[in-house]
PAMARKE-149641 format. One record per residue: residue number from 1; x, y, z of N, C-alpha, C, O in turn; residue in three letters. Coordinates in Angstrom, 2 decimals, decimal comma. Layout:
! residues N
REC    k     n_xx     n_yy     n_zz    ca_xx    ca_yy    ca_zz     c_xx     c_yy     c_zz     o_xx     o_yy     o_zz    r
REC  NUM        X        Y        Z        X        Y        Z        X        Y        Z        X        Y        Z  ALA
...
This chain:
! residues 174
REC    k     n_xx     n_yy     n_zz    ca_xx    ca_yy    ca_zz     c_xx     c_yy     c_zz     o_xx     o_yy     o_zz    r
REC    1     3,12   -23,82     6,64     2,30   -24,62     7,54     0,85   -24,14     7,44     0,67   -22,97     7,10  UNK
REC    2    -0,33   -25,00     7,73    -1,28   -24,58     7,30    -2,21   -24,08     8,22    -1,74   -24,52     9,27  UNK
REC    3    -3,34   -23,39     8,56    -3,56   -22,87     9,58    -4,70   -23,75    10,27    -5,57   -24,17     9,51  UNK
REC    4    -4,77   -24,07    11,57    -5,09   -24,76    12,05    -6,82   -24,86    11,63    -7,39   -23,77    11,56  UNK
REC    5    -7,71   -26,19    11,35    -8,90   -26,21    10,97    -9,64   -25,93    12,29    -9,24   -26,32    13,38  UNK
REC    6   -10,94   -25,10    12,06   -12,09   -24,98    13,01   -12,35   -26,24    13,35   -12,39   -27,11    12,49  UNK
REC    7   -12,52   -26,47    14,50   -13,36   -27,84    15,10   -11,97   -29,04    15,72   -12,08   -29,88    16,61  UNK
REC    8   -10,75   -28,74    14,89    -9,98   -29,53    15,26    -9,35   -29,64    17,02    -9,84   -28,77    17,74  UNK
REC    9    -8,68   -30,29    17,49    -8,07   -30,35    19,27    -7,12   -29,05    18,60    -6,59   -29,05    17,49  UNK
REC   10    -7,10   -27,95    19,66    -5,84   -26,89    19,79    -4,52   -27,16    20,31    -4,08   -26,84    21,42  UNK
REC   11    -4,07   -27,66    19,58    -2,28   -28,04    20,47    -1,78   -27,26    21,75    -1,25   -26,15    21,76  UNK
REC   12    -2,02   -27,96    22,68    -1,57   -27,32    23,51     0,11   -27,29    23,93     1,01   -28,10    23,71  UNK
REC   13     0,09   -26,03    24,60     1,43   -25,06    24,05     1,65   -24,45    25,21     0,67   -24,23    25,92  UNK
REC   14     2,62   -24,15    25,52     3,12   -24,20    27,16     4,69   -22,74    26,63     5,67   -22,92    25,91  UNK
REC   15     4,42   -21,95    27,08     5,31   -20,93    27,13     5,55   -20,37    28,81     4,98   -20,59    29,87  UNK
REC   16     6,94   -19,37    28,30     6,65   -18,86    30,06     5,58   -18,09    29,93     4,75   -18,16    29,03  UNK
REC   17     5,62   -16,88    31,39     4,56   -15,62    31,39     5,05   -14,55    31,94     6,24   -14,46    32,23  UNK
REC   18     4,42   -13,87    32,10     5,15   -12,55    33,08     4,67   -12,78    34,43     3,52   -13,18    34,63  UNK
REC   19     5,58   -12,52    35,44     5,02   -12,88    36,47     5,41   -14,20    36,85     4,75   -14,56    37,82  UNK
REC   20     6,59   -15,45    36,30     7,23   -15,92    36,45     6,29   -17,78    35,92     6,93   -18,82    35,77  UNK
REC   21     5,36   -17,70    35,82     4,48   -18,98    35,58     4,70   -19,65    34,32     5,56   -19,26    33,53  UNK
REC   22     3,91   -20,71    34,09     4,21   -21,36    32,92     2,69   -21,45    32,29     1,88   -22,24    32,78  UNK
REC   23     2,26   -20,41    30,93     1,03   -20,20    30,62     0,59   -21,51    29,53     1,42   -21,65    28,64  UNK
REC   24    -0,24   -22,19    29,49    -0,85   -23,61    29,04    -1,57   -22,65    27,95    -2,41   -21,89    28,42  UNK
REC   25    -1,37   -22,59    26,66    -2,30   -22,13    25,72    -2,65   -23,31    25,13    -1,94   -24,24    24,74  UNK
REC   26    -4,53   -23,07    25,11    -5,17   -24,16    24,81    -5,79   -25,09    25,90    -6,41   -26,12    25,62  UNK
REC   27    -5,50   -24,44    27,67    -6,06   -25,19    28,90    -6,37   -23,68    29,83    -5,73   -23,03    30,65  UNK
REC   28    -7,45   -23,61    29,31    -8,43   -22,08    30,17    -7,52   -22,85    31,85    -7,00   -23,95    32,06  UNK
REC   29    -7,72   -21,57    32,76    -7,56   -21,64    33,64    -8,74   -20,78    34,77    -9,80   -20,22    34,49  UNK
REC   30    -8,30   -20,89    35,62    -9,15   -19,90    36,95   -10,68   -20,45    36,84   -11,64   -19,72    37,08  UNK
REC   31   -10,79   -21,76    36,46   -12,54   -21,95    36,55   -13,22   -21,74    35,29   -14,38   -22,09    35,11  UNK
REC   32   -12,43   -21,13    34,33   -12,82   -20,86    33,29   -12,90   -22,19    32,18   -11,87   -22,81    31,90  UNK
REC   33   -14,10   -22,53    31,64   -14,01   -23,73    30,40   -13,79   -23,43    29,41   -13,77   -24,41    28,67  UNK
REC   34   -13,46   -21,95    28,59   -13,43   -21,85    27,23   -11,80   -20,50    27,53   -11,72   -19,75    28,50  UNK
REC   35   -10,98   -20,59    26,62   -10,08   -19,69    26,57   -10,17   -19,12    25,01   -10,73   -19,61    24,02  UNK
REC   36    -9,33   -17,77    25,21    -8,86   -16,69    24,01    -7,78   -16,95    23,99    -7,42   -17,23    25,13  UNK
REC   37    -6,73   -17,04    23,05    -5,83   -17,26    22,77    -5,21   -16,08    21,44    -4,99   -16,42    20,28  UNK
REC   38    -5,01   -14,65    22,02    -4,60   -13,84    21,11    -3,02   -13,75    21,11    -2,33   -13,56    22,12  UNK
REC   39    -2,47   -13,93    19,62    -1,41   -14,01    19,60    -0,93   -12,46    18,83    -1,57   -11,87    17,96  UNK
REC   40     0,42   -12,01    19,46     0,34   -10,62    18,85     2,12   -10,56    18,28     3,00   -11,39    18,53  UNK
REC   41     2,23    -9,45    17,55     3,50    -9,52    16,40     4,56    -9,69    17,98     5,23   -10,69    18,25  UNK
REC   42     4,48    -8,51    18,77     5,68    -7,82    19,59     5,74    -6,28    20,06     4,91    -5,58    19,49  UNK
REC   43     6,32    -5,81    20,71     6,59    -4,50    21,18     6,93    -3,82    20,18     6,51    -2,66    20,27  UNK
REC   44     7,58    -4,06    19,15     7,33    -3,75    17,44     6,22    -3,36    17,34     6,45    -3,99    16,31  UNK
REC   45     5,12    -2,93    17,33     4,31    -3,10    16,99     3,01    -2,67    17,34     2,10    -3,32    17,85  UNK
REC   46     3,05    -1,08    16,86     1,73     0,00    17,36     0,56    -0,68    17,08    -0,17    -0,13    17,90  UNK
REC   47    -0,25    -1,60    16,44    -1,50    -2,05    16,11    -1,55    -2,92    17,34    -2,48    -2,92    18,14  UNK
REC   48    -0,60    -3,55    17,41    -0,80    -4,70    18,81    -1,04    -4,14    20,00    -1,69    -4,75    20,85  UNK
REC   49    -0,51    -2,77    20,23    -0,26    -1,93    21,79    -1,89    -1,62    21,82    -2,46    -1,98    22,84  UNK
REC   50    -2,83    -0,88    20,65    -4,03    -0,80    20,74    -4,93    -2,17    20,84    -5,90    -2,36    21,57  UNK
REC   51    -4,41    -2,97    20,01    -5,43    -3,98    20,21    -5,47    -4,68    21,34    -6,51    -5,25    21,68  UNK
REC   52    -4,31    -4,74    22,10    -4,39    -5,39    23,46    -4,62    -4,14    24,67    -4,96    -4,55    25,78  UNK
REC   53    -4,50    -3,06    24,53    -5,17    -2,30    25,46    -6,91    -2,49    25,45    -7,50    -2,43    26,53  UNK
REC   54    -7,43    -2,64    24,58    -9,07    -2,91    23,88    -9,25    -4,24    24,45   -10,21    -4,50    25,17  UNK
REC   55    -8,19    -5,23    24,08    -8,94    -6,43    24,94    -8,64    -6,11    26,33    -9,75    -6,27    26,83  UNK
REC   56    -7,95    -5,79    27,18    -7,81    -5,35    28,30    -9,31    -4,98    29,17    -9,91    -5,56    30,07  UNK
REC   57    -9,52    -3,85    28,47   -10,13    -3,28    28,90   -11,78    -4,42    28,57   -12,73    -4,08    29,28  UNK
REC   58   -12,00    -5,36    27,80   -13,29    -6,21    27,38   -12,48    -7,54    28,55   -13,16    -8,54    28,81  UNK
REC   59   -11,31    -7,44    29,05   -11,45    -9,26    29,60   -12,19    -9,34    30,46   -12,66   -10,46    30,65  UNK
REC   60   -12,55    -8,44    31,16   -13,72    -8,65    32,63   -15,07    -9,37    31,42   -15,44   -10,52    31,62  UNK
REC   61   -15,55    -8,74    30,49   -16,74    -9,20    30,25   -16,62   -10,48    29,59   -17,45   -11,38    29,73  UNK
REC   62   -15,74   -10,54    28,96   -14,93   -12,39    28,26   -15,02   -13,38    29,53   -15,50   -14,49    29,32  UNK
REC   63   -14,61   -13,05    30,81   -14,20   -13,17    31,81   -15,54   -14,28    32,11   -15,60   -15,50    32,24  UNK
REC   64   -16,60   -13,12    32,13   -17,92   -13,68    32,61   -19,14   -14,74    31,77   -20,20   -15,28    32,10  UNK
REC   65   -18,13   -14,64    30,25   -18,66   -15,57    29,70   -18,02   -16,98    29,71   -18,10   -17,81    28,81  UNK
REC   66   -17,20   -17,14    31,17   -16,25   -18,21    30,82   -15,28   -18,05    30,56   -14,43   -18,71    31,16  UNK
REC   67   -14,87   -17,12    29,57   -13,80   -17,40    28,45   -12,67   -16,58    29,18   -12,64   -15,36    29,32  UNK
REC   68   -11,53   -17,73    29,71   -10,00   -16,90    29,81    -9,62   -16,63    28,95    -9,84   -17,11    27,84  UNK
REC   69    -8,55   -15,25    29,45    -8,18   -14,28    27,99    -6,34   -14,76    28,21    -5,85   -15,12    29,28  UNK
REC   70    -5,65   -14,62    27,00    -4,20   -15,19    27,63    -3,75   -14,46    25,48    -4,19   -14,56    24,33  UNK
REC   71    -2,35   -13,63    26,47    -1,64   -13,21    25,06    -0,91   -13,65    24,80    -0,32   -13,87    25,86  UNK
REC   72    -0,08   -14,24    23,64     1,47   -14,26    23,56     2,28   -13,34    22,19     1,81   -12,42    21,52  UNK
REC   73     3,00   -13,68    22,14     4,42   -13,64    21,11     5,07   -14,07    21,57     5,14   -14,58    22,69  UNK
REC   74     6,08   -13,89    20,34     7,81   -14,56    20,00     9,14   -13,38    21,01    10,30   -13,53    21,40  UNK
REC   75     8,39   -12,58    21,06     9,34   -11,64    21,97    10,20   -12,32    23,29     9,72   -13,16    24,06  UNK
REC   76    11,11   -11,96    23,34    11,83   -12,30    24,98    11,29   -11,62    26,03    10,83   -10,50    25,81  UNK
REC   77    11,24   -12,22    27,47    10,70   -11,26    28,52    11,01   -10,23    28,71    10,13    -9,60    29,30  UNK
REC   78    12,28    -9,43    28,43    12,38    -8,23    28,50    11,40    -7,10    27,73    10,94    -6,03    28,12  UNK
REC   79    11,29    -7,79    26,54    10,03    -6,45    25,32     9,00    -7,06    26,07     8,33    -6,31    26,78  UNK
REC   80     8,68    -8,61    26,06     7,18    -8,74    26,71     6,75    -7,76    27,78     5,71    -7,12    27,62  UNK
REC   81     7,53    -7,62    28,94     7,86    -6,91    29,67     7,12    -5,33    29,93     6,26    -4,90    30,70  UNK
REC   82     7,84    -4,84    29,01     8,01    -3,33    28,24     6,63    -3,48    27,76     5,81    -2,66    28,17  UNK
REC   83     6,26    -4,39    26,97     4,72    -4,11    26,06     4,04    -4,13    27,35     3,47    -3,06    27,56  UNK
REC   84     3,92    -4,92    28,21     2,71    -4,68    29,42     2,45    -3,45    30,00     1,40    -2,86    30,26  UNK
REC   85     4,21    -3,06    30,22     4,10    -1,94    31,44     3,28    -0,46    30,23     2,40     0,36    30,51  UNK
REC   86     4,20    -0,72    28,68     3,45     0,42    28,52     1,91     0,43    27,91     1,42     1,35    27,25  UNK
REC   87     1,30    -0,72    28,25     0,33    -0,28    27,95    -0,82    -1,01    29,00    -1,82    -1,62    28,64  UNK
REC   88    -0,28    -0,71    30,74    -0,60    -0,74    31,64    -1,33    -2,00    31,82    -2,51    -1,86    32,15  UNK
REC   89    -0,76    -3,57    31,64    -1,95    -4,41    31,09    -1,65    -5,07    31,99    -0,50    -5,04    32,43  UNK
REC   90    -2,82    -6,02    32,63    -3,14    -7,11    33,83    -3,62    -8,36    33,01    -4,09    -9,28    33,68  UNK
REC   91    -3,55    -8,48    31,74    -3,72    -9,56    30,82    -2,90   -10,71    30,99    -1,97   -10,47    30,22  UNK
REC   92    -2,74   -11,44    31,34    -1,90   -13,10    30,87    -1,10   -12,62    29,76    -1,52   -12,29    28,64  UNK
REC   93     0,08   -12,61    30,19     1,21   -12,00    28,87     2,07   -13,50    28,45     2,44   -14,00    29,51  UNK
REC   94     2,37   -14,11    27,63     3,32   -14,87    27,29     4,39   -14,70    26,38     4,28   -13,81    25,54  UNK
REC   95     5,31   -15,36    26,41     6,33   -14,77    25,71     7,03   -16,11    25,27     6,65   -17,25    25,54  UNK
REC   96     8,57   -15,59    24,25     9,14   -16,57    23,75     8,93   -17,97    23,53     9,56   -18,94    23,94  UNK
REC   97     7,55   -17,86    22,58     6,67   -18,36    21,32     8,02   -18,68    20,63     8,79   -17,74    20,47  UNK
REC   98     8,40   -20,02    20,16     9,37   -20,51    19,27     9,16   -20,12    17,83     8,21   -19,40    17,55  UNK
REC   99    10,05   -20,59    16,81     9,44   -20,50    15,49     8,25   -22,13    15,48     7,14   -22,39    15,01  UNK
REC  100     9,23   -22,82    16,26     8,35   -24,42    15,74     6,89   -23,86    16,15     5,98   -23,77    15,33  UNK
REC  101     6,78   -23,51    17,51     5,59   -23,41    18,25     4,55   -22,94    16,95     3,57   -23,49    16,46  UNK
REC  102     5,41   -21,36    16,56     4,33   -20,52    15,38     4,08   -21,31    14,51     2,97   -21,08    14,02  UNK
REC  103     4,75   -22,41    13,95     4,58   -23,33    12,48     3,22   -24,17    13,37     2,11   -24,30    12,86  UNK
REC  104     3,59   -24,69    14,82     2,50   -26,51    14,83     1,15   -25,10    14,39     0,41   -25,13    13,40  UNK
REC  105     1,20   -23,90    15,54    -0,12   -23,01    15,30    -0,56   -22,66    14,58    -1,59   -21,99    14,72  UNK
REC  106     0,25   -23,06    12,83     0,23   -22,66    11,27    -0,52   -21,36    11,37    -1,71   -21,15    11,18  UNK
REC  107     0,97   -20,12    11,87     0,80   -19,24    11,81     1,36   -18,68    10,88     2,07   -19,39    10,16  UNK
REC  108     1,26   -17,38    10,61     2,51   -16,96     9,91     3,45   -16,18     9,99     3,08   -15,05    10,32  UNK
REC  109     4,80   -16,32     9,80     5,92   -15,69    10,41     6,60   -14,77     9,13     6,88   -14,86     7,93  UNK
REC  110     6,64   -13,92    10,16     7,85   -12,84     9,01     9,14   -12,72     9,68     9,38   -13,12    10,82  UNK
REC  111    10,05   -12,05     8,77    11,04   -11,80     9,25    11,45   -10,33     9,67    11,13    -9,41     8,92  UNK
REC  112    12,05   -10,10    10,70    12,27    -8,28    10,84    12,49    -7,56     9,51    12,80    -8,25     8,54  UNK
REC  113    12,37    -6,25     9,35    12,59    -6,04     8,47    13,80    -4,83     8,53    14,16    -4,06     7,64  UNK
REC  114    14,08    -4,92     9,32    15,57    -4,45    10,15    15,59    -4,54    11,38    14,59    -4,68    12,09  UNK
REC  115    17,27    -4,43    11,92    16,87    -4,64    13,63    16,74    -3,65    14,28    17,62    -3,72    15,14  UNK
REC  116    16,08    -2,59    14,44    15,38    -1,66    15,05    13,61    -2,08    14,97    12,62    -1,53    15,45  UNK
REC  117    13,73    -2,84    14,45    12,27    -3,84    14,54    12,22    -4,47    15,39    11,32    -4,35    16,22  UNK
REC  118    13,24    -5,41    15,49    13,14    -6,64    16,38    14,24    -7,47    16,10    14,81    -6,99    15,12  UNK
REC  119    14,66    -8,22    16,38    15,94    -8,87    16,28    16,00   -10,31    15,71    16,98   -10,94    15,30  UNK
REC  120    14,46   -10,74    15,79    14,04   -12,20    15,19    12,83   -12,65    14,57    11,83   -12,08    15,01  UNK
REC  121    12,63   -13,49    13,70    10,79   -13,64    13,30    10,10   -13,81    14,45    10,34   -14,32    15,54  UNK
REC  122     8,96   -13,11    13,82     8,14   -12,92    14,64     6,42   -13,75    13,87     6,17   -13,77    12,66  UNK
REC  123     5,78   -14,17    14,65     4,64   -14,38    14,23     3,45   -13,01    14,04     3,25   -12,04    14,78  UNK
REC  124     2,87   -13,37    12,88     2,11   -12,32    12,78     0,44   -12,66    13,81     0,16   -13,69    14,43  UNK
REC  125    -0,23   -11,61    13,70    -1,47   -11,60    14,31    -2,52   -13,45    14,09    -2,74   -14,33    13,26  UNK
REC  126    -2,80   -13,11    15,35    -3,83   -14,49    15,23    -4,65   -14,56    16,45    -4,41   -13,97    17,50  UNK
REC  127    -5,63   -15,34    16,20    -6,89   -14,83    17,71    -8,12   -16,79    17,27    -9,01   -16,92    16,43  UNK
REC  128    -7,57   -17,78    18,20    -8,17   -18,57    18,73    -8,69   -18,74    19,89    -8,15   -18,75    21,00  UNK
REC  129   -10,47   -18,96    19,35   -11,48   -19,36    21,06   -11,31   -20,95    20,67   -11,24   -21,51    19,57  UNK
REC  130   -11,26   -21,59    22,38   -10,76   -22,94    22,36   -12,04   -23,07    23,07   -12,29   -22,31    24,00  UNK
REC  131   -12,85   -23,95    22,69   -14,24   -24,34    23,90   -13,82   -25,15    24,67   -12,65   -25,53    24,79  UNK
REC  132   -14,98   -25,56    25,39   -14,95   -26,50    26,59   -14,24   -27,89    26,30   -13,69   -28,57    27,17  UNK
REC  133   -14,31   -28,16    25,21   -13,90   -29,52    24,47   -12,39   -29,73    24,16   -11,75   -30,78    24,13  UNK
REC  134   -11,90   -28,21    23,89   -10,80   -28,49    23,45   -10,46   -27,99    22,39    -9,33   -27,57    22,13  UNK
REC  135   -11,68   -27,97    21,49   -11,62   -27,64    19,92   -11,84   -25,73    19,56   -12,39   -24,78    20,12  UNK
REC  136   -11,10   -25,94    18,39   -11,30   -24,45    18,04   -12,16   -24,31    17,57   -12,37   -24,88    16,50  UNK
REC  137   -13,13   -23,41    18,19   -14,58   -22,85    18,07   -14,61   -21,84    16,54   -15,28   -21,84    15,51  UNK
REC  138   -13,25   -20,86    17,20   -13,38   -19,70    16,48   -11,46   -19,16    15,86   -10,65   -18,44    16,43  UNK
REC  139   -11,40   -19,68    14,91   -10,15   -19,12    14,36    -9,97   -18,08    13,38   -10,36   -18,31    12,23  UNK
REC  140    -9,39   -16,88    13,68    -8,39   -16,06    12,53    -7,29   -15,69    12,51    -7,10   -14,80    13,34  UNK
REC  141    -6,25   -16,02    11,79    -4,88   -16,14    11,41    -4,69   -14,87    10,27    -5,37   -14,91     9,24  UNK
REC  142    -3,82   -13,85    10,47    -3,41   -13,31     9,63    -2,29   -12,93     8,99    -1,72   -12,96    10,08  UNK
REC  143    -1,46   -12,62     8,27    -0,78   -12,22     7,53    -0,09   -10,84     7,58     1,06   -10,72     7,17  UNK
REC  144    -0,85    -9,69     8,14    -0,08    -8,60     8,15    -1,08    -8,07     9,55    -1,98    -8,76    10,02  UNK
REC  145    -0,68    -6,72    10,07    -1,00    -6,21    11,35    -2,58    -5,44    11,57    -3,15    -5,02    12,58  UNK
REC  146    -2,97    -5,50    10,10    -3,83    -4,91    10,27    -5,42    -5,35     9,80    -6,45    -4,69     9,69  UNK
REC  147    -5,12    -6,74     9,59    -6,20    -7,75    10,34    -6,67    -8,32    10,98    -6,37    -9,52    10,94  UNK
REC  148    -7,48    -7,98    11,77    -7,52    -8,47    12,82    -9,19    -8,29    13,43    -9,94    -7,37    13,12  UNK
REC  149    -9,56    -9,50    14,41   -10,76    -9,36    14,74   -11,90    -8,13    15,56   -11,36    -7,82    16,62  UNK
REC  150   -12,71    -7,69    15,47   -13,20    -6,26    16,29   -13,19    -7,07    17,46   -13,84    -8,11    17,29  UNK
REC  151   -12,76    -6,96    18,39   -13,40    -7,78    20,00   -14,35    -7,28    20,69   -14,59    -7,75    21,81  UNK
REC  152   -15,27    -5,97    20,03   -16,54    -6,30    21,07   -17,76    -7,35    20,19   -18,76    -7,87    20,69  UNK
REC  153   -17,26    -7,42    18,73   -18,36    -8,21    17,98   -17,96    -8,95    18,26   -18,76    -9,58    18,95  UNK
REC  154   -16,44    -9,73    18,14   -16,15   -11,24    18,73   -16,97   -11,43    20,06   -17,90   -12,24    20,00  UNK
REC  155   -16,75   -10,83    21,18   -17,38   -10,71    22,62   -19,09   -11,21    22,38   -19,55   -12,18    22,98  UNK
REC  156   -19,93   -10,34    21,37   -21,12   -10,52    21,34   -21,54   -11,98    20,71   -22,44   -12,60    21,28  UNK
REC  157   -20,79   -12,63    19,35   -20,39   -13,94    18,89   -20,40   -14,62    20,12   -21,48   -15,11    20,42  UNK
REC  158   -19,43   -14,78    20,93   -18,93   -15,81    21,71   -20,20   -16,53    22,62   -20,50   -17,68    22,93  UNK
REC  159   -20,89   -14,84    22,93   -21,96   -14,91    23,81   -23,08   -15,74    23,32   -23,65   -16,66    23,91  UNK
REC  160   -23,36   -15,14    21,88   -24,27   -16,41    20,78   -24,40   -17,45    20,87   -25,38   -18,18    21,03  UNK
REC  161   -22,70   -17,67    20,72   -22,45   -19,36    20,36   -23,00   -19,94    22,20   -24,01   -20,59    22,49  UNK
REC  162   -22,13   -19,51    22,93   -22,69   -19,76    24,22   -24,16   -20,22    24,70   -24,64   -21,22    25,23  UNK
REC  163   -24,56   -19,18    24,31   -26,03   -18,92    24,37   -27,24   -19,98    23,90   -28,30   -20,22    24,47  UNK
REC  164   -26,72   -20,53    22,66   -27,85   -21,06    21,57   -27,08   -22,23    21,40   -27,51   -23,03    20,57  UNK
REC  165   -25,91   -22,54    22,07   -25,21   -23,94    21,74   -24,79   -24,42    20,07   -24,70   -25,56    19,62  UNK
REC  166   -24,58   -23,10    19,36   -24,29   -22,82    18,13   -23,05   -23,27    17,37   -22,03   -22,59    17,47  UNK
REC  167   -23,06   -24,25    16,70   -22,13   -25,49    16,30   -20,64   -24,18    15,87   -20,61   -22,95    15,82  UNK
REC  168   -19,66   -25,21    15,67   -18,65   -24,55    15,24   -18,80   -24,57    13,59   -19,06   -25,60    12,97  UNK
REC  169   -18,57   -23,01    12,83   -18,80   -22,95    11,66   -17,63   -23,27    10,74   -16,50   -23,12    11,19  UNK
REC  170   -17,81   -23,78     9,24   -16,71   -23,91     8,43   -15,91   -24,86     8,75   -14,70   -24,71     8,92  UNK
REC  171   -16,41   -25,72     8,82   -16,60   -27,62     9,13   -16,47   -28,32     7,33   -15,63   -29,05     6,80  UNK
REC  172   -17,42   -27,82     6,97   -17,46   -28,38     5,32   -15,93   -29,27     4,94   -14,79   -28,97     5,29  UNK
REC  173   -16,31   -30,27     4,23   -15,18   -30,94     3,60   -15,55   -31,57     2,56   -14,87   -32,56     2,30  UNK
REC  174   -16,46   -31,34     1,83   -17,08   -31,44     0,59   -17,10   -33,14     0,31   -17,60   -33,59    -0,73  UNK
């Protein structure tokens, strides 16, 4: 599946959450017009425990640029669960991300690579800003765990684009 184009509408995508709600990825909430949409492997998964402690600790300032912050994976609520508590997080957690869901998000999925991993595919790393419009401002989709965006330069970007009303880039279609 192919990964979703910059500028295009973000499918919106409706999973549970922690905390018992039903999280709308792709419809900011709390007043907010622009959302983050970081998607992470699973409780599997030491690069994810840092990278979402880091956004944690940046959503107050995302916060103030507008931009709701909201996580998911393919995990069941129990690991979703477990990933919050251990890494003390007040983030929008979502969970049990389908395979279809990961394909419309033309993400990419692997498979465990034993079950002391995890018990099912999982989507790998990915990090969409959805603007006011709807459209994806800012997409990266990756392939393995250890690509992934810096979030205080994303943070300073966002503020840019904000700022200067700075078109969405990598539009081209020759």
């Amino acid at each position: 599946m192919p990964t979703l184009a910059a500028a295009s509408p973000f499918p919106q995508t409706d999973v549970p959450s922690l905390g018992g709600q039903t999280l709308s990825l792709g419809r900011p909430r709390a007043g907010h017009d622009w959302q983050m949409v970081v998607v992470y492997r699973g409780l599997h998964c030491p690069k994810c425990k840092d990278y979402l402690a880091k956004l944690q600790e940046l959503e107050a300032a995302y916060n103030e640029l507008g931009v709701d912050v909201v996580t998911v994976s393919g995990d069941p609520q129990e690991k979703a669960q477990a990933f919050a508590e251990e890494k003390s997080l007040t983030l929008a957690v979502g969970y049990d991300l389908s395979v279809a869901q990961m394909q419309s998000l033309g993400l990419y999925i692997s498979e465990p690579r034993s079950p002391q991993e995890t018990d099912r595919p999982f989507a790998e790393p990915a990090l969409f800003v959805i603007n006011e419009t709807g459209a994806i401002q800012i997409v990266d989709v990756s392939n393995a765990p250890f690509a992934r965006p810096d979030l205080e330069s994303l943070l300073g970007g966002i503020k840019f684009v904000r700022a200067n009303d700075y078109p969405v880039r990598g539009t081209y279609q020759g």
